[in-house]
PyMOL Python script that loads the backbone (N, CA, C, O; Angstrom):
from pymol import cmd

cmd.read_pdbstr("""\
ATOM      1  N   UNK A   1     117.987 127.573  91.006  1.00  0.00           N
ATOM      2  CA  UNK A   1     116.892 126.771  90.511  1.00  0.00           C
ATOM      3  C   UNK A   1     116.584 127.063  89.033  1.00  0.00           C
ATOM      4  O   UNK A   1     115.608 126.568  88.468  1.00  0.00           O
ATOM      5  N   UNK A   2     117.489 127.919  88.407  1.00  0.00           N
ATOM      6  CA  UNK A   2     117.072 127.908  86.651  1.00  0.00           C
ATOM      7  C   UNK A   2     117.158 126.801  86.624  1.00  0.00           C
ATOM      8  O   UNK A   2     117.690 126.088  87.475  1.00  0.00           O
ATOM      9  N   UNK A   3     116.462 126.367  85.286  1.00  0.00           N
ATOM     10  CA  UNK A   3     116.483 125.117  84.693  1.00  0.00           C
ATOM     11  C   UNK A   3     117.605 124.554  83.967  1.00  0.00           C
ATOM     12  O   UNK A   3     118.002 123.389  83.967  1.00  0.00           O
ATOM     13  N   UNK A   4     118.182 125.852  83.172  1.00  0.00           N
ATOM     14  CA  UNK A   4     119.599 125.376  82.752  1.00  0.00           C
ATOM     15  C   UNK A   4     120.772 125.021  83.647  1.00  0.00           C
ATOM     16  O   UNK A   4     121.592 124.136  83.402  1.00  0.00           O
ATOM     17  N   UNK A   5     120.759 125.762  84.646  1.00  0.00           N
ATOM     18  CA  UNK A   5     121.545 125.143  86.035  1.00  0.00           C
ATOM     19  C   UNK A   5     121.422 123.700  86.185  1.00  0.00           C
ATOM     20  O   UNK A   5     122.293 122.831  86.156  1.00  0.00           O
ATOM     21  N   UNK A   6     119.770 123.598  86.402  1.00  0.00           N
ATOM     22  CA  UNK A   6     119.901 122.407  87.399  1.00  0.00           C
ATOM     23  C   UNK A   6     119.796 121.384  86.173  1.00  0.00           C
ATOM     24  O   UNK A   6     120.374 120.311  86.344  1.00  0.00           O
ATOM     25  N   UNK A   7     119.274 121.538  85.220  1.00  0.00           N
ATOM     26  CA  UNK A   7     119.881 120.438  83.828  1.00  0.00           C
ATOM     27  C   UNK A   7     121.425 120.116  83.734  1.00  0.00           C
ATOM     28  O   UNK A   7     121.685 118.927  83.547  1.00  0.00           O
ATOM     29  N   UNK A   8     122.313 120.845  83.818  1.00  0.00           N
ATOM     30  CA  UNK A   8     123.476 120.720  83.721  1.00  0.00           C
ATOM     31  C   UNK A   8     124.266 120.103  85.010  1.00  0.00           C
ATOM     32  O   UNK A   8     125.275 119.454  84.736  1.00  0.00           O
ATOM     33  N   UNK A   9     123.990 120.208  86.092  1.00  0.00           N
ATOM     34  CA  UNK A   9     123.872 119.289  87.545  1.00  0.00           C
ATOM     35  C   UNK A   9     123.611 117.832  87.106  1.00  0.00           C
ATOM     36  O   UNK A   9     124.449 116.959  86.878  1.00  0.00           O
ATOM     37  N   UNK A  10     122.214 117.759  87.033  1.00  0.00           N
ATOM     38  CA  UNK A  10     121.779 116.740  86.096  1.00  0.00           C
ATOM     39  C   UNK A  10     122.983 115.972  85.290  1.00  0.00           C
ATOM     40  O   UNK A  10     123.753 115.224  85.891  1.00  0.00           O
ATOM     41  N   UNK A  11     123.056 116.149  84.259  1.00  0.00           N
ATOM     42  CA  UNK A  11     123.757 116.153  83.340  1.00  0.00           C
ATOM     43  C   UNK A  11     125.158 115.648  84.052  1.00  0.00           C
ATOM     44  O   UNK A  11     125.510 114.488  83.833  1.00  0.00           O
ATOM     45  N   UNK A  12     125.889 116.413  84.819  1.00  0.00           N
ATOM     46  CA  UNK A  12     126.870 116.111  85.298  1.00  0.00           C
ATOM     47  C   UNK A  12     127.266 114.732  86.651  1.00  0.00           C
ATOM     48  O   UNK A  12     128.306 114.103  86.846  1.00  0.00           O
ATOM     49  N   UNK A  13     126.031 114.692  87.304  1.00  0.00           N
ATOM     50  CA  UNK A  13     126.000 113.912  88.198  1.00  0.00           C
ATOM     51  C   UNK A  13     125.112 112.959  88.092  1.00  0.00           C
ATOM     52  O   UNK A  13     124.759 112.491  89.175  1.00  0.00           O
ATOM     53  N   UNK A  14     124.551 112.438  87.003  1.00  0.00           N
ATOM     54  CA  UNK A  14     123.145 111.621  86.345  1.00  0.00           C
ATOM     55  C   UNK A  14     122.346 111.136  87.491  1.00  0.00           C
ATOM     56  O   UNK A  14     122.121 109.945  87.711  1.00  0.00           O
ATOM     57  N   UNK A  15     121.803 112.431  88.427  1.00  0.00           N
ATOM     58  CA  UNK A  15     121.332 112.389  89.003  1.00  0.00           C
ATOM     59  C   UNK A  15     119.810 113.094  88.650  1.00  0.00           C
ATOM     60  O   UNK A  15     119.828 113.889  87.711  1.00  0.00           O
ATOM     61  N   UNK A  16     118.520 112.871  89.315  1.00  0.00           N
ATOM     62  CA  UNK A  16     117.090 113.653  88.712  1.00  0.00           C
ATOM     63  C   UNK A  16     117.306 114.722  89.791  1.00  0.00           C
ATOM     64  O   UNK A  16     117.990 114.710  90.814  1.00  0.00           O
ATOM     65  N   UNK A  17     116.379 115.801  89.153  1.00  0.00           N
ATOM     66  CA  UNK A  17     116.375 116.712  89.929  1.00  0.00           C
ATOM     67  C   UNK A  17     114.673 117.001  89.933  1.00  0.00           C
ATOM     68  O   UNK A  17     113.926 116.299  89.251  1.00  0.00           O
ATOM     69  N   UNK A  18     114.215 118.008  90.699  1.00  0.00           N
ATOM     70  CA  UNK A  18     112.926 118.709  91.250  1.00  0.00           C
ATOM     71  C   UNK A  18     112.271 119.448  89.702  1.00  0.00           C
ATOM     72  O   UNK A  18     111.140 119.404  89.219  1.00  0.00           O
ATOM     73  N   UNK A  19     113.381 120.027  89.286  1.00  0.00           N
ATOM     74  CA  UNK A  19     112.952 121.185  88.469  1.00  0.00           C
ATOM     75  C   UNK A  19     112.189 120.285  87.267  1.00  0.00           C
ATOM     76  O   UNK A  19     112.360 119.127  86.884  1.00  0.00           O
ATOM     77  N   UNK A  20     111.382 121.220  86.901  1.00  0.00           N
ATOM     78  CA  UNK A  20     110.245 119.926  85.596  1.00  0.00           C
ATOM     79  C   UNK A  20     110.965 120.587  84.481  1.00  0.00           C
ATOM     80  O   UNK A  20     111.652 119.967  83.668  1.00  0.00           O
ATOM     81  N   UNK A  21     110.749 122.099  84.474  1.00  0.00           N
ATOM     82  CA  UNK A  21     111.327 123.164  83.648  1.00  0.00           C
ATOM     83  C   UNK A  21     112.722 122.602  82.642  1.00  0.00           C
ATOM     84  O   UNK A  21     112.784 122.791  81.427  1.00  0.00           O
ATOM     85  N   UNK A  22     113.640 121.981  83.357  1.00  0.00           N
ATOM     86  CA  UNK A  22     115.193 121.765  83.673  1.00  0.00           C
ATOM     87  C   UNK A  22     115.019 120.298  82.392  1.00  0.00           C
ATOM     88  O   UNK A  22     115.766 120.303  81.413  1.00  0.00           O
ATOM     89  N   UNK A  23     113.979 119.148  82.581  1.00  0.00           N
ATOM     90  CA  UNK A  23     113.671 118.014  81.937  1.00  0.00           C
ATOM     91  C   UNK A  23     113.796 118.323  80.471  1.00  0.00           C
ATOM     92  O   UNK A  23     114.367 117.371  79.938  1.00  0.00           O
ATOM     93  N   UNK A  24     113.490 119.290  79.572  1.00  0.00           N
ATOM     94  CA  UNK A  24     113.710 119.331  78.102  1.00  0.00           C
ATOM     95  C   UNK A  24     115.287 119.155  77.867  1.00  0.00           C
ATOM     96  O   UNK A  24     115.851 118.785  76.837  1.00  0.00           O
ATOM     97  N   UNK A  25     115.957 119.593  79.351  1.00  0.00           N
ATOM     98  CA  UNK A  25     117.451 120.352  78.476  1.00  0.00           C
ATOM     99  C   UNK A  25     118.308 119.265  79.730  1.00  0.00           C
ATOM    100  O   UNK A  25     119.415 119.585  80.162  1.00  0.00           O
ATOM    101  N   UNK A  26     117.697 118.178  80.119  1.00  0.00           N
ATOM    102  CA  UNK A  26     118.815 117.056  80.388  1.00  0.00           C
ATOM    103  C   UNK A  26     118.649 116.029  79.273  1.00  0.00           C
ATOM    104  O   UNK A  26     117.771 115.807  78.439  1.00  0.00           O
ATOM    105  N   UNK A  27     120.254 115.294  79.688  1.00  0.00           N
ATOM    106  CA  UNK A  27     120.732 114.412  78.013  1.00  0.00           C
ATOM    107  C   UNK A  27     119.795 113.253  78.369  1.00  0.00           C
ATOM    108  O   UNK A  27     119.377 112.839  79.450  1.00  0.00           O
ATOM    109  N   UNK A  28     119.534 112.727  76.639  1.00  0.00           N
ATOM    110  CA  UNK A  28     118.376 111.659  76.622  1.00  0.00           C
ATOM    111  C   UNK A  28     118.691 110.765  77.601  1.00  0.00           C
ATOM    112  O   UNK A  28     117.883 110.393  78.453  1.00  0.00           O
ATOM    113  N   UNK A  29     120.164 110.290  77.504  1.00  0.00           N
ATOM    114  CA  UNK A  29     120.418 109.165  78.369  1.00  0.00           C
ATOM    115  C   UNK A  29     119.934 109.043  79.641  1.00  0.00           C
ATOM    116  O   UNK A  29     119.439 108.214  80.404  1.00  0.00           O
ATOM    117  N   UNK A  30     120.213 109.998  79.587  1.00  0.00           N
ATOM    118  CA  UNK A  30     119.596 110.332  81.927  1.00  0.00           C
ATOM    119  C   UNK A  30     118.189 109.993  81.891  1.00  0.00           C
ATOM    120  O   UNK A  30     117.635 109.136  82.580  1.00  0.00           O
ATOM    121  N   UNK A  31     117.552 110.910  80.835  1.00  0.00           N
ATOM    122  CA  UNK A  31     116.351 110.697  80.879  1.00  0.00           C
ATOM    123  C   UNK A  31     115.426 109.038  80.813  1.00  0.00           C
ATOM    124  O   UNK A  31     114.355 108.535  81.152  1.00  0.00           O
ATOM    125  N   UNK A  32     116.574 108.741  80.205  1.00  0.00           N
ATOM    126  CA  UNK A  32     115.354 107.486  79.964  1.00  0.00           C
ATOM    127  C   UNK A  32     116.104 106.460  80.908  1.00  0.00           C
ATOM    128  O   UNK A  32     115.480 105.408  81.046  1.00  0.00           O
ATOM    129  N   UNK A  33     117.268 106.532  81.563  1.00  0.00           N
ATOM    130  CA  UNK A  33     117.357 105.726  82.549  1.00  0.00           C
ATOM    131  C   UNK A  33     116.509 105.215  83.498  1.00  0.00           C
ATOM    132  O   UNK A  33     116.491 106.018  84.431  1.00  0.00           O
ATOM    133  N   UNK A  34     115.900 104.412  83.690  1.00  0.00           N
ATOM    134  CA  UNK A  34     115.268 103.956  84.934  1.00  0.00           C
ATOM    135  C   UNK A  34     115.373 104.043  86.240  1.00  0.00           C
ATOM    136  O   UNK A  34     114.397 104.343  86.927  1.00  0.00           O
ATOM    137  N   UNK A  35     116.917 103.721  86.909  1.00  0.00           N
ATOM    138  CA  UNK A  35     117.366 104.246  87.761  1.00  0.00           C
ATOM    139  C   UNK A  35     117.225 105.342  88.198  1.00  0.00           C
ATOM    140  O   UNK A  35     116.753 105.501  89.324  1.00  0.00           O
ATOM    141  N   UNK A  36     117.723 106.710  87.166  1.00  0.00           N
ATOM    142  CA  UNK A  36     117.390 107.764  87.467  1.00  0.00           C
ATOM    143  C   UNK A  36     115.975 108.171  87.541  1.00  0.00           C
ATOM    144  O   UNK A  36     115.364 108.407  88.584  1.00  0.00           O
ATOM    145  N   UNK A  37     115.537 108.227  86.413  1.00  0.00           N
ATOM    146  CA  UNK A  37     114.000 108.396  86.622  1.00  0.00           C
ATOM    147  C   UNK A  37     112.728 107.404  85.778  1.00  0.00           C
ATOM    148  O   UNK A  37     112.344 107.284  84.615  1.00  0.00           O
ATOM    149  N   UNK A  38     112.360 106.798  87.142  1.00  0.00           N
ATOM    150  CA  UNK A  38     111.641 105.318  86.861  1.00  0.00           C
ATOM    151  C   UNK A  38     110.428 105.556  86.462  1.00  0.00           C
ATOM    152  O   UNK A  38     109.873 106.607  86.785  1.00  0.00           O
ATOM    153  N   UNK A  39     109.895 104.744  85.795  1.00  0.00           N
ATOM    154  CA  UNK A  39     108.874 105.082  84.677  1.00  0.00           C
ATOM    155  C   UNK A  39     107.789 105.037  85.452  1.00  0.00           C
ATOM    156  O   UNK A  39     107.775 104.930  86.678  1.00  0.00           O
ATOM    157  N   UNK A  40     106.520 105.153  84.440  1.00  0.00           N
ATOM    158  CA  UNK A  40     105.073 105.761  85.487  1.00  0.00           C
ATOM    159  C   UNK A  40     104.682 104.367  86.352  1.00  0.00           C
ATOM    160  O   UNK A  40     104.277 104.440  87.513  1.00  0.00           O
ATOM    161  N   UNK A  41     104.807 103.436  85.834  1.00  0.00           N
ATOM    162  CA  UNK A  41     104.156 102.322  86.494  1.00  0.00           C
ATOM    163  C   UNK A  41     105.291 101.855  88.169  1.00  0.00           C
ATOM    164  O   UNK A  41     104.925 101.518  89.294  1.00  0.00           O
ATOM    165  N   UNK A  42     106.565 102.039  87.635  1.00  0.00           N
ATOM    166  CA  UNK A  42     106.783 102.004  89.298  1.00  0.00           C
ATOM    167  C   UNK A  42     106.377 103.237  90.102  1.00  0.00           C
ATOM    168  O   UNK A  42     106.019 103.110  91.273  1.00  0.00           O
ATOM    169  N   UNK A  43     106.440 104.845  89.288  1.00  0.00           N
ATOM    170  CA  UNK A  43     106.410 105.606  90.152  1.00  0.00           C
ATOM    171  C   UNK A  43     105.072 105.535  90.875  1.00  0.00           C
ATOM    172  O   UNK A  43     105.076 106.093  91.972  1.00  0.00           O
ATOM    173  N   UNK A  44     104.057 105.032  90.542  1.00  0.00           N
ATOM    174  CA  UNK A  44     102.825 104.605  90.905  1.00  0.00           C
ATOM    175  C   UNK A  44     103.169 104.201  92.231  1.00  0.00           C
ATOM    176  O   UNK A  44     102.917 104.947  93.177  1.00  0.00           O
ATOM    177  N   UNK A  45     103.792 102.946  92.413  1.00  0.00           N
ATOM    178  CA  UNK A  45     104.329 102.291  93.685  1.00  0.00           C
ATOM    179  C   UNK A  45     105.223 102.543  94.621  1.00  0.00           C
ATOM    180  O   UNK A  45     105.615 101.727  95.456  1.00  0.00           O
ATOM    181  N   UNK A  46     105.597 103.752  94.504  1.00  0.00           N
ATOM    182  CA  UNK A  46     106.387 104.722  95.026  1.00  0.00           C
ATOM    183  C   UNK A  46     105.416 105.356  96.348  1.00  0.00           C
ATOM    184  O   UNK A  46     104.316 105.851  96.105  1.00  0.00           O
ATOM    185  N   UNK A  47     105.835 105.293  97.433  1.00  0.00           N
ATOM    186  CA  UNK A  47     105.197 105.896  98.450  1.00  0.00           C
ATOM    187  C   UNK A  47     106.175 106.783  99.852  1.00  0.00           C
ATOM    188  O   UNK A  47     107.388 106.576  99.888  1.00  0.00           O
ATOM    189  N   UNK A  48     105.681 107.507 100.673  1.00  0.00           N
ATOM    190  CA  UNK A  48     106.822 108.236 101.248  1.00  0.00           C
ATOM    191  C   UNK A  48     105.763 107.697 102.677  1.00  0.00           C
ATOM    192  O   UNK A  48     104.631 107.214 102.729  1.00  0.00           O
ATOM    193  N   UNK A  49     106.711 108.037 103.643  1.00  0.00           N
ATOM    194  CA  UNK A  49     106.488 107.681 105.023  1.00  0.00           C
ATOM    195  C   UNK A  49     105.399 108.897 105.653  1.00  0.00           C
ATOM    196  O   UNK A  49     105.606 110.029 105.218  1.00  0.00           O
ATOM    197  N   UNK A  50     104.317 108.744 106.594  1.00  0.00           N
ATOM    198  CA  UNK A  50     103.697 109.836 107.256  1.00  0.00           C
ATOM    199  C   UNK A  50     104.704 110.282 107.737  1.00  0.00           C
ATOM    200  O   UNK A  50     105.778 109.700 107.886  1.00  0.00           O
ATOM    201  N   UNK A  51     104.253 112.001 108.180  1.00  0.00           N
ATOM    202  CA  UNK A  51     104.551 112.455 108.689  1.00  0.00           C
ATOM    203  C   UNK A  51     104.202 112.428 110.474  1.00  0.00           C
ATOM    204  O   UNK A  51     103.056 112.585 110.895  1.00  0.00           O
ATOM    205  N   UNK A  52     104.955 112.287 111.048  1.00  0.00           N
ATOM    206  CA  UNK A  52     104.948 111.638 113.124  1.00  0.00           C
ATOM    207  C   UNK A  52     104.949 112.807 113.494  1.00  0.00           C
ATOM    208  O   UNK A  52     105.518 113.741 112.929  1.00  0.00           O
ATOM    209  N   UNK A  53     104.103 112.857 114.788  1.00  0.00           N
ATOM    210  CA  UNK A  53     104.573 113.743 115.687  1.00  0.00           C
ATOM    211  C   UNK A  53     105.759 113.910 116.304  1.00  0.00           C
ATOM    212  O   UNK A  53     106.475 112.931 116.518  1.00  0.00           O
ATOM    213  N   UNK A  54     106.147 115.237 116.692  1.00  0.00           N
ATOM    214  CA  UNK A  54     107.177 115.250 117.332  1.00  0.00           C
ATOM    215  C   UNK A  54     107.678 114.762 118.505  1.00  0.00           C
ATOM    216  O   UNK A  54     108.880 114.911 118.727  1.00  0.00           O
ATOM    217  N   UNK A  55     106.523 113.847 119.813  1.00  0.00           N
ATOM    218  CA  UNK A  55     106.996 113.200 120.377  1.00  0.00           C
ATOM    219  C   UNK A  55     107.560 111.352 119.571  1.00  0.00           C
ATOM    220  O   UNK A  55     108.175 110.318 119.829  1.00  0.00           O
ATOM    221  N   UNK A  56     106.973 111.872 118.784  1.00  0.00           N
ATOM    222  CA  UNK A  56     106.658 110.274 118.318  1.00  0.00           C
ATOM    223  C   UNK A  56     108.032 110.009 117.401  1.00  0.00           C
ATOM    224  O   UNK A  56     108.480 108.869 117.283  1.00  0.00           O
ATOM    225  N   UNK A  57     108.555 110.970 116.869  1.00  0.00           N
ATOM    226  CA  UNK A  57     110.030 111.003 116.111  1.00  0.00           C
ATOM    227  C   UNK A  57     110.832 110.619 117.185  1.00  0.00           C
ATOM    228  O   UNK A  57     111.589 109.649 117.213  1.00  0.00           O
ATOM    229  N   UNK A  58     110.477 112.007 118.687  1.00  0.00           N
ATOM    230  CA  UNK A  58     111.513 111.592 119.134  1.00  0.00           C
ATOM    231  C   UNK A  58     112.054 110.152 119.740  1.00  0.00           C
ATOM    232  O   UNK A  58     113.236 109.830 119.858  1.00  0.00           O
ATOM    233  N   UNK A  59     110.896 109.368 120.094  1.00  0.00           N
ATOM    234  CA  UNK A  59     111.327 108.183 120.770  1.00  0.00           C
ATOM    235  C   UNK A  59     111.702 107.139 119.767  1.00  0.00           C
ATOM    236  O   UNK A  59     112.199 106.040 120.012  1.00  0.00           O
ATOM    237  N   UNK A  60     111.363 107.690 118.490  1.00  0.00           N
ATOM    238  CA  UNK A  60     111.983 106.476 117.270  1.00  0.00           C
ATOM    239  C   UNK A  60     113.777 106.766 117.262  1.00  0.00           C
ATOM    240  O   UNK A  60     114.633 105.893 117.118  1.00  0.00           O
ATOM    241  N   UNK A  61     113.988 108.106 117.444  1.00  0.00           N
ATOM    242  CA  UNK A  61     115.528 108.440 117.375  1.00  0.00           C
ATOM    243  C   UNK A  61     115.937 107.836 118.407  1.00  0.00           C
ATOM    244  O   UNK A  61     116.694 106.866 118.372  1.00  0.00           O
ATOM    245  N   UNK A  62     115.313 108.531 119.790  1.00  0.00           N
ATOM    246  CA  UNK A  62     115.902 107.410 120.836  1.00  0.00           C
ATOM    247  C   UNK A  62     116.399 106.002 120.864  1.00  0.00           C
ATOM    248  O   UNK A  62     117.522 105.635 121.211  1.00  0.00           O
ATOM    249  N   UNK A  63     115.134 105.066 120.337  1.00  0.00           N
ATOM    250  CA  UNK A  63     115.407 103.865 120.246  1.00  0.00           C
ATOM    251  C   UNK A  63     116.538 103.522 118.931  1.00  0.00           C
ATOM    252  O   UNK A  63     117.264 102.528 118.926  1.00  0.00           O
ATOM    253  N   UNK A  64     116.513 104.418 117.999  1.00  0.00           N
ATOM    254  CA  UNK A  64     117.469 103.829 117.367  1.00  0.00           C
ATOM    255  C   UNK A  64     118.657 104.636 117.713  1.00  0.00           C
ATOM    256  O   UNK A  64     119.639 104.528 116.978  1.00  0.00           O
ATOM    257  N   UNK A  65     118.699 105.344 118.619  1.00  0.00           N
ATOM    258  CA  UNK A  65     120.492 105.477 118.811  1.00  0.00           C
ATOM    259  C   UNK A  65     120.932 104.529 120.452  1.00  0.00           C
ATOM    260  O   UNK A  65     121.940 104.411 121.149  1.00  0.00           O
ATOM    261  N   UNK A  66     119.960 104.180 120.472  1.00  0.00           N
ATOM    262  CA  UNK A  66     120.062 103.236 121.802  1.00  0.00           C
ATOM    263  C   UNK A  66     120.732 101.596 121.228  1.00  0.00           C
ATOM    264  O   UNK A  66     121.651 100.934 121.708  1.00  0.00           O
ATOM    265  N   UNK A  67     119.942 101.349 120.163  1.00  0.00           N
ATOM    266  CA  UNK A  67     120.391  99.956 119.392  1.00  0.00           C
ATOM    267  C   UNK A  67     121.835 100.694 118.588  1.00  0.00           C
ATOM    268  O   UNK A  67     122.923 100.673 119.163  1.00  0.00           O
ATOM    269  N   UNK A  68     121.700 101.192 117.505  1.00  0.00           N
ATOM    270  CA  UNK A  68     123.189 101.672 117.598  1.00  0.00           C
ATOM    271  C   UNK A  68     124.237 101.611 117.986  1.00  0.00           C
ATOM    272  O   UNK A  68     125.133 100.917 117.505  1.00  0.00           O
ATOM    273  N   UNK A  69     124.321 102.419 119.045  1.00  0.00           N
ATOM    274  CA  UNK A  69     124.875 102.366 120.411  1.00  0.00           C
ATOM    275  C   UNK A  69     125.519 101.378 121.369  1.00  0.00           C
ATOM    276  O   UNK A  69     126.620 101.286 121.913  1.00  0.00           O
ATOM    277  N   UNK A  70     124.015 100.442 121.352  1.00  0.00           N
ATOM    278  CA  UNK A  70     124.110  99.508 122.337  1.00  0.00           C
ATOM    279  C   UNK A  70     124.243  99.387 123.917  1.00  0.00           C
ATOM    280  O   UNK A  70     124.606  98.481 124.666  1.00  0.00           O
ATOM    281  N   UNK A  71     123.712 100.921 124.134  1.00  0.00           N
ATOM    282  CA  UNK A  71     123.632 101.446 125.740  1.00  0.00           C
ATOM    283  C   UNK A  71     121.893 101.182 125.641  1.00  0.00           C
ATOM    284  O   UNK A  71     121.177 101.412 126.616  1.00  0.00           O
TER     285      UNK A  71
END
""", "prot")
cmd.dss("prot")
cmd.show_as("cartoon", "prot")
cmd.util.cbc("prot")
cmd.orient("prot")
């Protein structure tokens, strides 16, 4: 998790990473890509899923390895 590590990851796979630290020392390009890392107004609209209970995961896995499947 140094920053120069994971800048150079970065860097290599123009992929974003976690580390904030790591952001001075990835190349401009990455940086200002959108793709990679999208500016404040989408990240605004950016949202992640609740977290389910564990019965409640499990019957979502169920059902989707049932459709899957097709059993």
């Amino acid at each position: 998790m140094r920053p120069e590590v994971m800048a150079s990851i970065s860097n290599y796979v123009a992929y974003a990473n976690a580390n904030k630290d790591s952001t001075p020392l990835v190349d401009k390009a990455i940086l200002e890509n959108p793709s990679v890392y999208p500016t404040p107004d989408v990240m605004q609209k950016l949202f992640t899923f609740a977290v389910l209970p564990p019965e409640v995961d499990r019957n979502y896995t169920r059902f989707w390895t049932k459709l899957k499947t097709g059993r």
